[in-house]
C-alpha positions as CSV (number, residue, x, y, z in Angstrom):
1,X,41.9,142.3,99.6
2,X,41.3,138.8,98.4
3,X,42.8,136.0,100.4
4,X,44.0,132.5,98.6
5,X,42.6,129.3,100.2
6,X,46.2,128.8,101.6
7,X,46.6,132.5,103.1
8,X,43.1,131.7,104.3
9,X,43.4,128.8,106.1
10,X,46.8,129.7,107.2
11,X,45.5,132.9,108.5
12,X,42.6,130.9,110.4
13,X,45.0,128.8,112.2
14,X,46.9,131.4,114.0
15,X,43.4,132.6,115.2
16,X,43.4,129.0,116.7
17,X,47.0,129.0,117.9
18,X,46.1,132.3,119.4
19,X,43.1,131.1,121.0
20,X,45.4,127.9,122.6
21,X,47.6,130.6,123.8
22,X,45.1,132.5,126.0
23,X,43.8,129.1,127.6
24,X,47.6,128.2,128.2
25,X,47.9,131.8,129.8
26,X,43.9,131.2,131.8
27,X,45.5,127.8,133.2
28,X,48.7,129.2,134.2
29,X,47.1,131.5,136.6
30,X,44.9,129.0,137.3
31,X,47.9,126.9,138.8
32,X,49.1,129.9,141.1
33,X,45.8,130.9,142.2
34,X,45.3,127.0,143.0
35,X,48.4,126.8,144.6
36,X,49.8,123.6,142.6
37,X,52.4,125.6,141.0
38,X,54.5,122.8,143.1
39,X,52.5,120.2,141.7
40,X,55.8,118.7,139.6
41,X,58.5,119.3,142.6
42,X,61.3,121.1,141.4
43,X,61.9,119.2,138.3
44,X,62.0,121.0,135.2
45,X,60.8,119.5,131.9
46,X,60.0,116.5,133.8
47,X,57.3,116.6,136.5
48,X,58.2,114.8,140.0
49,X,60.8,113.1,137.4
50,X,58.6,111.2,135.3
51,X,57.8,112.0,131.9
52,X,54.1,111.2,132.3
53,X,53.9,111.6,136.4
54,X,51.1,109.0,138.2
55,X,48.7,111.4,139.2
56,X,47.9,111.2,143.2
57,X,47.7,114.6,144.1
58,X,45.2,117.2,142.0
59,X,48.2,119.9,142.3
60,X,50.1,117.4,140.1
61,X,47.0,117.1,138.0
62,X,46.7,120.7,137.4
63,X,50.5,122.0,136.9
64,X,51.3,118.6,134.6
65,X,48.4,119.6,132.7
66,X,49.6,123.2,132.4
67,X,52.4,121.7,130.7
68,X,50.7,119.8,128.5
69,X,49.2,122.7,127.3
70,X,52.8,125.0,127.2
71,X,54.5,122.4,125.2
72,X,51.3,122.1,122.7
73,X,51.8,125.7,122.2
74,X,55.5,125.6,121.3
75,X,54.6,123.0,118.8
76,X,51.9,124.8,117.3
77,X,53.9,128.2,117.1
78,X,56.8,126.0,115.5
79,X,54.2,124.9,113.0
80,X,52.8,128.4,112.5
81,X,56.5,130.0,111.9
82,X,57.5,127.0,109.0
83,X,53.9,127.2,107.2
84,X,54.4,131.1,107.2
85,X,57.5,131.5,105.7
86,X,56.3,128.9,103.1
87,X,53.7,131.5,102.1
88,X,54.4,134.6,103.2
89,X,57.1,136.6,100.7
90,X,60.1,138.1,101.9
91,X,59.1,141.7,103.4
92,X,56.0,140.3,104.3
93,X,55.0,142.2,107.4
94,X,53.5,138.7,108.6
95,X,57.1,137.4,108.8
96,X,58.1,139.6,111.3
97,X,55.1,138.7,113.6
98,X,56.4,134.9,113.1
99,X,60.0,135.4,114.3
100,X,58.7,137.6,117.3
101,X,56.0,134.8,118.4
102,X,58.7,132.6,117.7
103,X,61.4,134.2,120.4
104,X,58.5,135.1,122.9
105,X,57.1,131.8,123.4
106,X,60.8,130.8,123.7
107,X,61.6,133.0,126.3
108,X,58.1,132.1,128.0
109,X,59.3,128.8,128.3
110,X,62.5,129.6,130.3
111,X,60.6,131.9,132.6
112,X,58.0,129.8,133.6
113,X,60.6,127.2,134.1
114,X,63.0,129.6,135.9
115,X,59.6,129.8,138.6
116,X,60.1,126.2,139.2
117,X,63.7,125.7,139.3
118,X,64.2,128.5,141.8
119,X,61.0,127.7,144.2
120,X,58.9,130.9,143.0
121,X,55.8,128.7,143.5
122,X,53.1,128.1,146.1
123,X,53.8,130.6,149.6
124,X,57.0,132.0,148.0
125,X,56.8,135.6,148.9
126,X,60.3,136.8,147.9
127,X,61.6,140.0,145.8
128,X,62.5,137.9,143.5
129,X,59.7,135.9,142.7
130,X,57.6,139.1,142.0
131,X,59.8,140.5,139.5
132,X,59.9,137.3,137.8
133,X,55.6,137.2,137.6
134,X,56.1,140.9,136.7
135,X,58.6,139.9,133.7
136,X,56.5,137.0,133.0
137,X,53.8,138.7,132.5
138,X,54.6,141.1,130.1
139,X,56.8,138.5,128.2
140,X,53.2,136.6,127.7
141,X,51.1,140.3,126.8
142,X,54.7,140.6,123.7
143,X,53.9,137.0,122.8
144,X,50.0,137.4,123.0
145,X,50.0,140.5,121.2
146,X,52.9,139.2,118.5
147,X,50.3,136.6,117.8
148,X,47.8,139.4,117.6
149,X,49.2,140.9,114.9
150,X,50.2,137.7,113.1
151,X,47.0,137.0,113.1
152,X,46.1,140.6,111.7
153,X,49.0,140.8,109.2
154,X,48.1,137.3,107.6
155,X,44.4,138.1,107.0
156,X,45.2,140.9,105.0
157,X,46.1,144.1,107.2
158,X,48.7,146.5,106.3
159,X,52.2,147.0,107.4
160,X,52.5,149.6,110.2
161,X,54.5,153.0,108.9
162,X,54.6,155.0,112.4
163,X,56.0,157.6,110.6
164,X,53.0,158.6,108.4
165,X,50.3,159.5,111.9
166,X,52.6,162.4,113.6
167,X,52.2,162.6,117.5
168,X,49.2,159.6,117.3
169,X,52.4,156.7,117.5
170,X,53.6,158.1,121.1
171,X,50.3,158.2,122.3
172,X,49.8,154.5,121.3
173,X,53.1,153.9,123.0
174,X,52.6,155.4,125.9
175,X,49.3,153.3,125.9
176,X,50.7,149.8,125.2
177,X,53.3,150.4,127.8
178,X,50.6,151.8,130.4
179,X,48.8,149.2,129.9
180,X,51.8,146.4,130.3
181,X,52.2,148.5,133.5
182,X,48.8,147.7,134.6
183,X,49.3,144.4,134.1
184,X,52.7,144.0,136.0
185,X,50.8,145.3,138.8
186,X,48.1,143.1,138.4
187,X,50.5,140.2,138.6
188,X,51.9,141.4,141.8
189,X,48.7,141.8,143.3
190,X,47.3,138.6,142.5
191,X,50.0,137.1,144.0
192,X,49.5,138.9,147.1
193,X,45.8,138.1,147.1
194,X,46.8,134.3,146.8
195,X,49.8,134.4,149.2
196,X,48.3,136.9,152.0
197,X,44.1,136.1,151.8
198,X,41.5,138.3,153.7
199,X,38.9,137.3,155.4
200,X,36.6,140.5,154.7
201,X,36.7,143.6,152.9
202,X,37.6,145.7,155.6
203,X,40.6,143.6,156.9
204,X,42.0,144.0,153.1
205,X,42.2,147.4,153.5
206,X,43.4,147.9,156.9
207,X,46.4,145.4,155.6
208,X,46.6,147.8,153.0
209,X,47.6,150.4,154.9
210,X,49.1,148.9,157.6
211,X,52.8,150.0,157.4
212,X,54.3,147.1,158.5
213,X,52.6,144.9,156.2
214,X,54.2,142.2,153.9
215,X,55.1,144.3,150.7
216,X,52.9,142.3,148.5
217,X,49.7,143.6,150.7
218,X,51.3,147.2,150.4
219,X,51.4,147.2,146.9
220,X,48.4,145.7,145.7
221,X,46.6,148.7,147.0
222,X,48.4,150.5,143.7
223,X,47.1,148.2,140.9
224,X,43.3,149.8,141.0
225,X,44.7,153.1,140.8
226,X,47.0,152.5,138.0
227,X,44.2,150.6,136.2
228,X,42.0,153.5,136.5
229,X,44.6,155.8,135.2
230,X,45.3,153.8,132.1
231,X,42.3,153.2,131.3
232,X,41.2,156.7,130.7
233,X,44.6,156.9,128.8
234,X,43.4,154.7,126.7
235,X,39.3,155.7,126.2
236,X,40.7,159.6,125.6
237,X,43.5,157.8,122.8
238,X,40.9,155.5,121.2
239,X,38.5,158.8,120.8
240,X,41.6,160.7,119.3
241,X,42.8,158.1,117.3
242,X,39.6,157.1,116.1
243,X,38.8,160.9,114.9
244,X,42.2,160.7,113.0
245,X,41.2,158.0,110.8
246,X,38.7,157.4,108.4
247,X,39.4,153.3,108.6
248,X,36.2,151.5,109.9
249,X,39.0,149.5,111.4
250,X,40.7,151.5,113.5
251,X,37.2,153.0,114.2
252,X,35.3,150.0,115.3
253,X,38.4,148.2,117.4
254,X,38.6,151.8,119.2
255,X,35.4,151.2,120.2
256,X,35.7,147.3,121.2
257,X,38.9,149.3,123.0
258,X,37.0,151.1,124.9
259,X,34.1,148.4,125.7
260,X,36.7,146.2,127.5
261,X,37.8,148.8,129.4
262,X,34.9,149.9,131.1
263,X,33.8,145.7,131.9
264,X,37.3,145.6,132.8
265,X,36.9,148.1,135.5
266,X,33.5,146.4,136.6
267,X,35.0,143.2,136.5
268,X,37.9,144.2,138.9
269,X,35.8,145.7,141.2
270,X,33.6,142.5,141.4
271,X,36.9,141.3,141.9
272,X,37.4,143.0,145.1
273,X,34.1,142.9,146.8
274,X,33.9,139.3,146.0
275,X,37.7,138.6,148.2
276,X,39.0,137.3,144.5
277,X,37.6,133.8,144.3
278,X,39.1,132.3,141.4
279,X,36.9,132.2,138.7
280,X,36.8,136.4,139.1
281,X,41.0,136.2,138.8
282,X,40.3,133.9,135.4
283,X,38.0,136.2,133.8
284,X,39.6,139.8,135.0
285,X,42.8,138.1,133.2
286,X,41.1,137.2,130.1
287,X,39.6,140.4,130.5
288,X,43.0,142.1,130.7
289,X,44.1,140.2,127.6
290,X,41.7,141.2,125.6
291,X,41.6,144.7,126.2
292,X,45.2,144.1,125.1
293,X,44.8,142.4,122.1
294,X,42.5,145.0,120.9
295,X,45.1,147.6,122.0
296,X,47.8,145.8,119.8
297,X,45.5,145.7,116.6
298,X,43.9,149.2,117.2
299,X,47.5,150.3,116.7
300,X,48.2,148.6,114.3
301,X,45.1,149.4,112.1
302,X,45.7,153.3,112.8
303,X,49.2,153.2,112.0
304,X,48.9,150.8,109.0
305,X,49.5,151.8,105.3
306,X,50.1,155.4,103.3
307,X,46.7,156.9,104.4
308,X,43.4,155.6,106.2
309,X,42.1,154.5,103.2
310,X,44.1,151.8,102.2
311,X,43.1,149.3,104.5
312,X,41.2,146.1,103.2
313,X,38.4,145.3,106.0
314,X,39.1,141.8,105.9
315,X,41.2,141.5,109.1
316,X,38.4,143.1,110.8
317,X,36.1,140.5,110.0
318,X,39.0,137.5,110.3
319,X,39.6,138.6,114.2
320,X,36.0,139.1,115.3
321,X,35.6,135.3,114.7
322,X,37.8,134.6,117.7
């Protein structure tokens, strides 16, 4: 389908507003896996409370900058919901992928302020402080993948009818949520990788299974396995899905599916051998958000429109420039 030079740009910016959101998510962990998440105190929209805090200590640095970048993406997400009801009609599927990116990055807000205001930051090895990374993080893979299809929606893809591909929605559902499994694990391990270090390969795994280790160190041993799982889940439902459909959409994200899943693998066990420097956590998480994003439009490119045929390319072509 043809897109109008205001559908076009507006369906350019959320490309762009996605794109902030994924560095906003990179520097996030980027602040645990530094240790700064204390870098503000305890104080909570203000930082060491001052609204623009002198910067003497690089934790300060790095968490006020973190910030910087949240509140730049609640503005732009405001911006994004008012300029797409302007042009979006009633019914519009894009509408509906406004007011969820509207309530997600709301709710991503109080979470990652609940983290300061409760001391889940820095050594904090508590219950608690794990389920809140574990919510966190699949409240940030709903708002990422709202903004997904947003994006998908506004450059021209079709609304998602479920009901019209049989059996294929409950294996994509069992996907998406295997996959938001995965990364709840993820988060847990990452925080035990940052909390409880190892000096060597081998002392990782003899903490692993030493039964009176930290729970953090005892679970972390679970995230490879479940990543393994899921991701042939999710090669043997891209293969399926893309044998259903006769959309070169559907067809060539399946394949970008299962691309990322295979580096994804790679890139976690680099991960390992490497005793998780940093710059291996960034891109495994960036990693891990892509092979959801192409998850989320895979979906919703094989369970869009009355029949495989009726799907313009153009979204295609609008979220490969990302």
């Amino acid at each position: 389908m043809m897109l109008t030079d205001p559908v076009k740009r507006f369906s350019r910016f959320t490309l762009a507003v996605l794109g902030w959101i994924l560095l906003t998510v990179l520097w996030g962990a980027y602040v645990r896996a530094s240790g700064s998440g204390a870098g503000c105190g305890n104080h909570w929209p203000l930082c060491n409370g001052e609204v623009f805090p002198r910067p003497d200590r690089i934790q300060t640095v790095i968490e006020f900058t973190h910030r910087l970048l949240s509140a730049g993406a609640l503005v732009l997400i405001g911006a994004m919901v008012v300029w797409g009801f302007r042009i979006h009609p009633k019914r519009s599927p894009v509408r509906i992928g406004l007011v969820a990116s509207g309530i997600f990055i709301i709710t991503e807000a109080l979470l990652g302020a609940s983290l300061v205001l409760f001391g889940w930051v820095t050594n904090n090895a508590s219950v608690a402080r794990a389920a809140a990374m574990s919510l966190h993080l699949v409240n940030t893979f709903l708002l990422v993948g709202s903004l997904a299809l947003t994006a998908w929606w506004a450059a021209g893809g079709g609304a998602i009818h479920p009901g019209r591909r049989g059996p294929l929605r409950w294996l994509l559902l069992i996907g998406l949520l295997g996959v938001l499994l995965v990364g709840m694990s993820g988060a847990i391990t990452a925080l035990g990788d940052t909390i409880f270090p190892s000096g060597s390969l081998a002392e990782g795994l003899a903490q692993d299974v030493d039964p009176n280790a930290h729970f953090l160190i005892r679970l972390r041993s679970l995230h490879p396995l479940i990543a393994v799982a899921v991701g042939l889940y999710l090669i043997y439902v891209a293969v399926h899905a893309r044998d259903l459909s006769t959309d070169p959409g559907s067809g060539r994200f399946g394949n970008l599916l299962i691309g990322l899943v295979l580096v994804q693998w790679c890139m976690g066990l680099l991960n390992l051998l490497l005793l998780v420097p940093i710059w291996t956590q960034l891109t495994h998480l960036l990693i891990a958000d892509m092979v959801w994003i192409s998850l989320v439009v895979f979906s919703a490119s094989s369970l869009s429109g009355p029949g495989p045929e009726t799907l313009s390319p153009a979204p295609l072509a609008a979220l490969e420039e990302l």
